[in-house]
N, C-alpha and C positions, 0 to 999 in steps of 0.2 A: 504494500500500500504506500502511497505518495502522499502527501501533503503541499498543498500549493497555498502560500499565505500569498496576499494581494492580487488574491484570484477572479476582482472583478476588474483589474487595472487594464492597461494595454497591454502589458506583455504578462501577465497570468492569465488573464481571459484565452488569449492563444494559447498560453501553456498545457492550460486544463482540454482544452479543445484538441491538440496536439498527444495527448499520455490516453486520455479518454477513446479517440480514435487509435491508438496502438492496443487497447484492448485492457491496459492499466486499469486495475482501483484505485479510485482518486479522490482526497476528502480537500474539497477545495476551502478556505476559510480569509474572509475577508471582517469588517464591521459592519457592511451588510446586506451581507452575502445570502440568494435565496434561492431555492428547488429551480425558477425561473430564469436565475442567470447563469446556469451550470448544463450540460449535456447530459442527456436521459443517462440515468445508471451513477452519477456520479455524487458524492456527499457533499452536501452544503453544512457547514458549521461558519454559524457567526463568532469569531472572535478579533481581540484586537493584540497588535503587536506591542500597544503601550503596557501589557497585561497579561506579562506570561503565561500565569495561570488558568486565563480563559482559551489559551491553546492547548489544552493537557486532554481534553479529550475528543480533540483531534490527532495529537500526537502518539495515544495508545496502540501499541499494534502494529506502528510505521516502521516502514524499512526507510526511507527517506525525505525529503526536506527541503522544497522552495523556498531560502527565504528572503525576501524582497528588502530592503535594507530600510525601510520605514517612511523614504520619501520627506515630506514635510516634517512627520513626526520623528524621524530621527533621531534627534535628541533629547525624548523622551522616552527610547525602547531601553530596556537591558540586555542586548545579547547574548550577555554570560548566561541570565534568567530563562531567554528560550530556548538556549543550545540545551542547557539542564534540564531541561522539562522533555526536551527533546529525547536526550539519551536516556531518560528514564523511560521514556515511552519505548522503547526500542530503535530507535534513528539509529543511522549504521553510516548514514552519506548526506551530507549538506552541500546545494550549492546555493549560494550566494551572488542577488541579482546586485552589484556593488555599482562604482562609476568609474570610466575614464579619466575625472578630474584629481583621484588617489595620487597618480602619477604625473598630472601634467599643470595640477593648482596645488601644490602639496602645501601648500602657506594658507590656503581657502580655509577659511571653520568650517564652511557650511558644503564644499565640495572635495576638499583633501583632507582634512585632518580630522572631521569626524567617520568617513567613510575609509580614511584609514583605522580608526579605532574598532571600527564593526569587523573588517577583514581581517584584523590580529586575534581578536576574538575566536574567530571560526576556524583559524589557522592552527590555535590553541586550546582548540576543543576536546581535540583527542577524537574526532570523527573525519573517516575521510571527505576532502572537500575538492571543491572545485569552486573557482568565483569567477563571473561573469565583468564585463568592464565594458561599458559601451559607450558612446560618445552622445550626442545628440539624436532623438528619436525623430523617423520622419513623420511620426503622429503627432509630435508639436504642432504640427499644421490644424488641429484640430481646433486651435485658438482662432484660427482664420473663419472658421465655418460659418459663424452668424453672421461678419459682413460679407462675404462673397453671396451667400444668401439673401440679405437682406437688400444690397445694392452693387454687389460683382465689385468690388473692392478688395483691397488687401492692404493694410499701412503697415511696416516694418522696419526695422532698422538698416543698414549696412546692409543695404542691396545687390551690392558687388561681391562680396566676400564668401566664398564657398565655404563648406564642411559638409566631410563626408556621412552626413546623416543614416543610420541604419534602422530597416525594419523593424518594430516588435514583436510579428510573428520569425523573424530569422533571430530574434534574439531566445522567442520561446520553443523552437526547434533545438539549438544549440543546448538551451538547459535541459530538456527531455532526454538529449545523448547523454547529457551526465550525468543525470539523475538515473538513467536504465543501462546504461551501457559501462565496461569497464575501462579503464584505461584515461581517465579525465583526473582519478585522482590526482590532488596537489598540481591542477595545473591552471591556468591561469590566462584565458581568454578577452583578447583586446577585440570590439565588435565595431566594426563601422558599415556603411554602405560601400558600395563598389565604386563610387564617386564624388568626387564633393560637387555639391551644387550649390547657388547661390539663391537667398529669397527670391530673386526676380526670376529666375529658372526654375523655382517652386510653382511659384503662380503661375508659370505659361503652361508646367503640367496639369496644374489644376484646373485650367483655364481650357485645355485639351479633353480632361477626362471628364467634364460635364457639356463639355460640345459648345460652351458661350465664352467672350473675350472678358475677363478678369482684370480692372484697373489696379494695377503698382502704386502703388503710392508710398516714396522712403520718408523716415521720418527720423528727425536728428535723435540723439544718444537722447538727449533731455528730455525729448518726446516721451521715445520710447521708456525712459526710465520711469518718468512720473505714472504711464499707463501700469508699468510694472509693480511698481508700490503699491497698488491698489489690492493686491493679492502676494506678494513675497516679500518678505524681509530685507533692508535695503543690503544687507549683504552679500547674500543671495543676488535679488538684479544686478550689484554690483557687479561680482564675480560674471553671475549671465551673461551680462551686455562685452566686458572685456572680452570673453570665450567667442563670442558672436562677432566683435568687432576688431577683435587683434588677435587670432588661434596661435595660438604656440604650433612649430612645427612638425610636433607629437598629436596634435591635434586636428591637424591640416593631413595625416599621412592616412595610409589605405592600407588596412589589416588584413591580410589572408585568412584568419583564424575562423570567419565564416565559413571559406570554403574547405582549408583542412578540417572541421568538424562534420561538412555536413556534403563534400564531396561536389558542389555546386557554387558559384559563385552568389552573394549577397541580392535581393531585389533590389532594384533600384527606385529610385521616388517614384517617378511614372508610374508605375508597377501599382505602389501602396495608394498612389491618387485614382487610378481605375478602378483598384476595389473595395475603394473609398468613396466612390465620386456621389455617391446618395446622401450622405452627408452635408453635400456642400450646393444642392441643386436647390 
């Protein structure tokens, strides 16, 4: 049995979707998480990651362990608390959806230095693990979806500036090898797409995958920062908007480790905006 925490997010939803069709038992658990958003046959428990405890009986019985590094709430999970609960339960293999910016913000609070404290943890567990590192998701676009909706619009920052954005379902393919297959122990996957693209090269796919023209519209740093505050921590946009507008060269670069896991090269945006494009009609 598998465990998938943040199993209604964008890349748990694929996950569960992904273990469920290999034929996997899978007790999916999010805060809230219902029979409706989970694949016939598979277990919904609601719990949260700030609250190890309300993971223990979903963790009974498991042989392994998605666990999603807390997002927002990050720095209100205990790790140590649901690795323990975990290995009581019977856990045997964790992997860990973690971030790119471990490595390429190591000075960040909020994008290296707390997502390295999560990764030491699981490294320290005494189970074997596998952590996941992805860069920017090409589901961020999901921010876009009301104004292209409402008036085929798109306002953005640093319109020129590519990053190789990768899928969520290629990121939840990659964790289902590790989570069922052997050979991932201790090993340590950097995820991106097969290209970097730029916001203005986002919206002409998008703009393609619902068949109408999609106005660009860039908007300075200050713009965009003040709409960001509105919902993240100015630390957080801080760190964002730099990643977005000056990428470190670790961050600009094209990872194989899609394709060595999973024998195929990464989707690319167009791809994720075609079987997307309902969203944004």
């Amino acid at each position: 049995m598998i465990v998938v925490t943040g199993a209604t997010g964008n890349v748990g939803r694929e996950l569960v979707r992904v273990l469920s069709a290999a034929g996997e038992r899978v007790i999916a658990t999010s805060r809230g998480v219902s029979e409706r958003d989970v694949p016939k046959g598979v277990r919904a428990v609601r719990a949260d990651l700030t609250d190890a405890g309300s993971l223990r009986p979903a963790l009974d019985g498991a042989r392994a362990l998605f666990l999603q590094n807390g997002g927002a709430s990050a720095p209100l999970i205990s790790p140590r608390d649901i690795l323990d609960a975990a290995k009581a339960g019977g856990v045997e293999r964790v992997v860990l959806l973690s971030s790119q910016g471990v490595v390429t913000r190591p000075e960040s609070a909020s994008h290296g230095r707390l997502a390295r404290g999560i990764e030491d943890t699981v490294r320290d567990s005494g189970l074997d693990w596998t952590l996941l590192r992805p860069g920017g998701f090409h589901s961020n676009a999901f921010a876009w979806a009301e104004p292209v909706r409402a008036h085929r619009t798109v306002a953005a920052p640093f319109g020129d500036v590519g990053l190789p954005t990768v899928d969520p379902a290629d990121i939840a393919e990659v964790g289902a090898a590790a989570l069922r297959e052997d050979g991932h122990t201790g090993r340590i996957y950097e995820l991106t797409g097969p290209a970097a693209t730029t916001p203005r090269q986002r919206v002409r796919a998008l703009a393609d995958a619902i068949g109408e023209p999609v106005r660009f519209v860039e908007q300075t740093r200050k713009e965009a920062r003040e709409q960001m505050l509105a919902f993240l921590p100015e630390p957080v946009a801080d760190t964002t908007l730099d990643i977005l507008g000056d990428p470190t060269p670790r961050e600009r670069q094209i990872s194989p480790d899609v394709e060595r896991v999973l024998g195929r090269a990464p989707r690319d945006f167009a791809q994720w905006a075609r079987r997307n494009a309902a969203a944004f009609r």
